[in-house]
C-alpha positions as MATLAB code, in Angstrom:
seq = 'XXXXXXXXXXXXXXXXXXXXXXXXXXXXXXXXXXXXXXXXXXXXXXXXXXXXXXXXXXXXXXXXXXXXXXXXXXXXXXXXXXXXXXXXXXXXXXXXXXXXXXXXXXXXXXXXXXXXXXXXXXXXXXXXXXXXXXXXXXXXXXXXXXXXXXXXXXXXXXXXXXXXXXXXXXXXXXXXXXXXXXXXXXXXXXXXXXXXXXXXXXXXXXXXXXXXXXXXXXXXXXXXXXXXXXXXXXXXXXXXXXXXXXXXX';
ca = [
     -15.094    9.748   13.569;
     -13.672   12.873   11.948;
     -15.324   13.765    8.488;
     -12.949   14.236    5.840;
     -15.078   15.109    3.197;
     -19.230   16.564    3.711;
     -21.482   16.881    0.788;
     -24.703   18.976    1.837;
     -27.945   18.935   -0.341;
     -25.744   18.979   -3.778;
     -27.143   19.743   -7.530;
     -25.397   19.308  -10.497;
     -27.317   20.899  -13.271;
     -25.872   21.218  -17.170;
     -28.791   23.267  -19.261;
     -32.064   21.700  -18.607;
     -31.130   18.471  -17.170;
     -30.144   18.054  -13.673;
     -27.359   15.470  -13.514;
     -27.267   15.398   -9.367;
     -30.003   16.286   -7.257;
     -30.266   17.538   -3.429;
     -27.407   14.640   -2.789;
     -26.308   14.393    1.194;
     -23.098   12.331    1.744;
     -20.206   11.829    4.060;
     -16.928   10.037    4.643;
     -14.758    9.755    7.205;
     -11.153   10.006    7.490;
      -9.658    7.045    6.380;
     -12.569    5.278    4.860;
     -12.827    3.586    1.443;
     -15.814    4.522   -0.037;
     -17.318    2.864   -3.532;
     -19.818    4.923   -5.628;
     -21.538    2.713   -7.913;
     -24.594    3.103  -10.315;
     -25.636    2.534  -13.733;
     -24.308    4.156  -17.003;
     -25.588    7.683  -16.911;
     -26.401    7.873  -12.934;
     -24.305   10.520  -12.121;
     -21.600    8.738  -10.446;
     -19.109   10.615  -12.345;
     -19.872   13.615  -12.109;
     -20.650   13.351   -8.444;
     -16.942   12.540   -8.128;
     -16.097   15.483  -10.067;
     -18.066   17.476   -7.888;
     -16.008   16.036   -4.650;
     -13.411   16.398   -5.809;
     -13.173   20.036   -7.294;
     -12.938   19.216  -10.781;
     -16.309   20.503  -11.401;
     -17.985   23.546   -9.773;
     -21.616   22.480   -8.208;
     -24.819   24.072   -9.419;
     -25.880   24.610   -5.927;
     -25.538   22.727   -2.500;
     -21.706   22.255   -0.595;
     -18.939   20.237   -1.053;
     -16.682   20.276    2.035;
     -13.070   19.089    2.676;
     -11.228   18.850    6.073;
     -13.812   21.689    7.085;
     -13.580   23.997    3.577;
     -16.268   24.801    1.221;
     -14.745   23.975   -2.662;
     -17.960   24.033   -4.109;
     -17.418   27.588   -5.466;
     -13.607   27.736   -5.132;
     -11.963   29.191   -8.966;
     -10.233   26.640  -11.290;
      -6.892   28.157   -9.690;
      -7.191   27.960   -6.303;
      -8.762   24.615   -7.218;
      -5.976   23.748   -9.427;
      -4.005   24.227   -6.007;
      -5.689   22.682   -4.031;
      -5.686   19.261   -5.462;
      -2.058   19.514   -6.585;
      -1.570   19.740   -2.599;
      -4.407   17.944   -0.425;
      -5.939   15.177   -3.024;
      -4.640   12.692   -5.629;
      -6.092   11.247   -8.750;
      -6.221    7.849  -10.651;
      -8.056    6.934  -13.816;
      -8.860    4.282  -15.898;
      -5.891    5.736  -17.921;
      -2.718    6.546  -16.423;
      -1.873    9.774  -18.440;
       1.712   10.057  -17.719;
       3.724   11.748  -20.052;
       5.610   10.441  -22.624;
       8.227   12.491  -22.308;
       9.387   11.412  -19.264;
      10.113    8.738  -17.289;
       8.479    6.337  -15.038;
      10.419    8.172  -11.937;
      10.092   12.052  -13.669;
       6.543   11.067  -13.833;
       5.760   10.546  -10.077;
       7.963   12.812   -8.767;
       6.661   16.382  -10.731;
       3.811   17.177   -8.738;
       5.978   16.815   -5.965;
       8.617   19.265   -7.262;
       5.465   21.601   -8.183;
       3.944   21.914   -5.078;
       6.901   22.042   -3.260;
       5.773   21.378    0.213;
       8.484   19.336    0.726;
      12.334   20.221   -0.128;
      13.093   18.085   -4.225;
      15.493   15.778   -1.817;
      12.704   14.706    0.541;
      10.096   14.740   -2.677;
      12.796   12.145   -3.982;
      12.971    9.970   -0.966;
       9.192    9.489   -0.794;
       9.198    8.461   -4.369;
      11.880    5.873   -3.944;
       9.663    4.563   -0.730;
       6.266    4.475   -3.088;
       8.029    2.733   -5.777;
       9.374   -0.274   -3.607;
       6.014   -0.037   -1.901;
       4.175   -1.047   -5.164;
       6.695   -2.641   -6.477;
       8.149   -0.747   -9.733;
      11.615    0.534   -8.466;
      12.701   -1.692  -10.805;
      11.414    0.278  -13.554;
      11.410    3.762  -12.624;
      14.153    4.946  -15.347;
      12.041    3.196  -18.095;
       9.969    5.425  -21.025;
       6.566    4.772  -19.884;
       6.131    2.888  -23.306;
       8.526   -0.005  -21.827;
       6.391   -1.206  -18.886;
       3.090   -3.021  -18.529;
      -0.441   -1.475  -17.953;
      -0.182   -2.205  -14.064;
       2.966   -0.851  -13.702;
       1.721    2.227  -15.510;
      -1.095    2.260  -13.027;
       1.151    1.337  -10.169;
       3.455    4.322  -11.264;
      -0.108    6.400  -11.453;
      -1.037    5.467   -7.688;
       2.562    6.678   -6.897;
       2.129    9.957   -8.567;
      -1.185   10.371   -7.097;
       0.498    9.617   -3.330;
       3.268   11.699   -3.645;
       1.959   14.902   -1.953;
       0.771   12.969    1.076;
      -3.046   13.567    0.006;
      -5.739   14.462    2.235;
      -7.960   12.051   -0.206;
      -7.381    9.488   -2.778;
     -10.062    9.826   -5.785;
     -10.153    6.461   -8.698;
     -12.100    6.759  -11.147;
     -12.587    3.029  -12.365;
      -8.878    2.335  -11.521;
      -8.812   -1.064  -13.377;
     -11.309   -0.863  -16.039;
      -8.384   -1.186  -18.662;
      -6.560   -3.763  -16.578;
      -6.477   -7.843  -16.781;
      -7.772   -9.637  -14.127;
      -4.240  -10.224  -12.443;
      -3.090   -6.609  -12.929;
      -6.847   -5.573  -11.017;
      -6.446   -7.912   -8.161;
      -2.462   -6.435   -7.811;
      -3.934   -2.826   -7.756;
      -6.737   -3.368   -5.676;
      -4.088   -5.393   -3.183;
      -2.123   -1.724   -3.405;
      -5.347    0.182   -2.901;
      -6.260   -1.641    0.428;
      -2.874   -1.685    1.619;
      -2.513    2.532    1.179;
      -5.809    2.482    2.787;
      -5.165    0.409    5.629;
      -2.223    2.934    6.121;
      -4.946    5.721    6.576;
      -5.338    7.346    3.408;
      -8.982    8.110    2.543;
     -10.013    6.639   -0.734;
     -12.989    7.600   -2.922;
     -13.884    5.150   -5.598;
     -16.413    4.856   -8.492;
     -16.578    1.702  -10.172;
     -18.775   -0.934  -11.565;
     -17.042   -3.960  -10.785;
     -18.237   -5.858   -7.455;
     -14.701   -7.350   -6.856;
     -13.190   -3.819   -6.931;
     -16.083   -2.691   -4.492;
     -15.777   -5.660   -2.604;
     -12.125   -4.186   -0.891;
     -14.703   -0.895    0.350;
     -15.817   -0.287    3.785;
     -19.165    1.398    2.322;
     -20.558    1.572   -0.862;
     -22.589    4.078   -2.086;
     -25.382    3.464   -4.889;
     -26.641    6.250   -7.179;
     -29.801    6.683   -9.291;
     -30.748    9.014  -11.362;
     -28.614   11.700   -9.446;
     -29.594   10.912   -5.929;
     -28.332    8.543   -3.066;
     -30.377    5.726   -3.382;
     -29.067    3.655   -0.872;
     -25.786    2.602    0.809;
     -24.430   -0.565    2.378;
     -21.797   -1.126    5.238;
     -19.514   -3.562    4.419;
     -17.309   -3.095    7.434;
     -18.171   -5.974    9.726;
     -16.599   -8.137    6.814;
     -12.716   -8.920    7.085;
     -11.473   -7.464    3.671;
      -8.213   -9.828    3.442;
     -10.868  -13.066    4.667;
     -14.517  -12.462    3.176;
     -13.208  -11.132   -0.571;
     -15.796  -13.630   -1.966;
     -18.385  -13.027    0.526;
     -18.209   -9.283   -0.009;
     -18.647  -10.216   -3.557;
     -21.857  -12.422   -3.042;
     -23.787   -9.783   -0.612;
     -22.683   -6.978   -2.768;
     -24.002   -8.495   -6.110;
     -26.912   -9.524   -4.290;
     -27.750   -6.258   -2.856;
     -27.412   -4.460   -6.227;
     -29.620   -6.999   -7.887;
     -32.194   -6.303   -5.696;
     -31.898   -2.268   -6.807;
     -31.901   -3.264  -10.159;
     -27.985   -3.188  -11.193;
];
């Protein structure tokens, strides 16, 4: 399969203490990948390091066949407007505008695409997830998974090359995680790559792979692929939490 994204012997180091060490790593195109770990592991900044946020302290970070690991905050700032997207455990949208202003401005600042066409992929999003109903509102007059829902949208609207979540439901109830994650799978199932810390085994349990971190390296990684993710949600959940226990999750 083609490799979307290539990590190659990758050090994160901030003063004395090296955060990531030698790390070697891989997705393909159109794979949902989980990075878990303990507090402290690295896990975040390893996904700041994927995805550009960060600048490495040595080693590669590759994308569709391009070296970012040195690229400037500019070209940077760039390149993720136009080839990745982004969701947090906070939806930072701005308050200023609306639901539908909110998802379609990175679209109308990267212009790829003409504002009509940026417009028509936002409408399609929104009924996709299910907000269209909402999409004039302040973002103070909807619900936490709609603001998340309206967050995915945002973070779709350029067509990216890459999805990165950075503990998408941590501030979510469990109905509002189970919606999301339902989104997640479905935009994956579509073909978009996804690239997911967490430390919630239900939210890992919708991965094809997850990848566990310790102390800044790889320690291990577990193929979850032969399981059907629509059928085996709860067996996912049973061999995952078993397989971290054993590493001492």
């Amino acid at each position: 399969m083609m490799k979307v994204l290539e990590v190659k012997q990758l050090t994160k180091q901030f003063g004395e203490t090296r955060v990531l060490k030698n790390i070697d790593l891989s997705v393909n195109k159109g794979e949902f990948v989980v990075i878990m770990g303990q507090s402290g592991s690295g896990k975040s900044t390893l996904l700041h390091l994927l995805s550009g946020m960060d600048q490495t302290t040595s080693g590669s970070v590759i994308v569709s066949g391009e070296d970012i690991s040195q690229a400037d905050e500019s070209y940077m700032s760039q390149f993720r407007l136009n080839r990745m997207g982004f969701i947090f455990q906070q939806s930072y949208l701005l308050k200023n505008l609306t639901i539908r202003d909110n998802i379609i401005l990175p679209g109308f600042k990267s212009a790829k695409v003409s504002r009509e066409e940026v417009n028509q992929r936002a409408d399609a999003i929104m009924a996709k997830v299910g907000i269209e109903n909402v999409a004039a509102n302040d973002i103070k007059k909807v619900s936490g998974g709609q603001l998340q829902r309206a967050a995915i949208c945002r973070a779709l609207i350029n067509e990216p090359e890459i999805l990165f979540a950075d503990e998408p439901t941590g501030a979510l109830n469990s109905r509002a995680t189970q919606e999301i994650l339902d989104i997640l799978t479905n935009i994956n199932k579509e073909g978009t790559t996804i690239v997911l810390v967490t430390h919630d085994t239900k939210v890992a349990s919708r991965a094809d792979r997850i990848v566990y971190v310790v102390d800044g390296r790889v320690n291990d990684q577990l193929e979850l692929s032969a399981y059907e993710t629509n059928q085996d949600l709860i067996k996912r959940d049973k061999i995952i939490s078993s397989w971290l226990e054993e590493r001492g999750f």
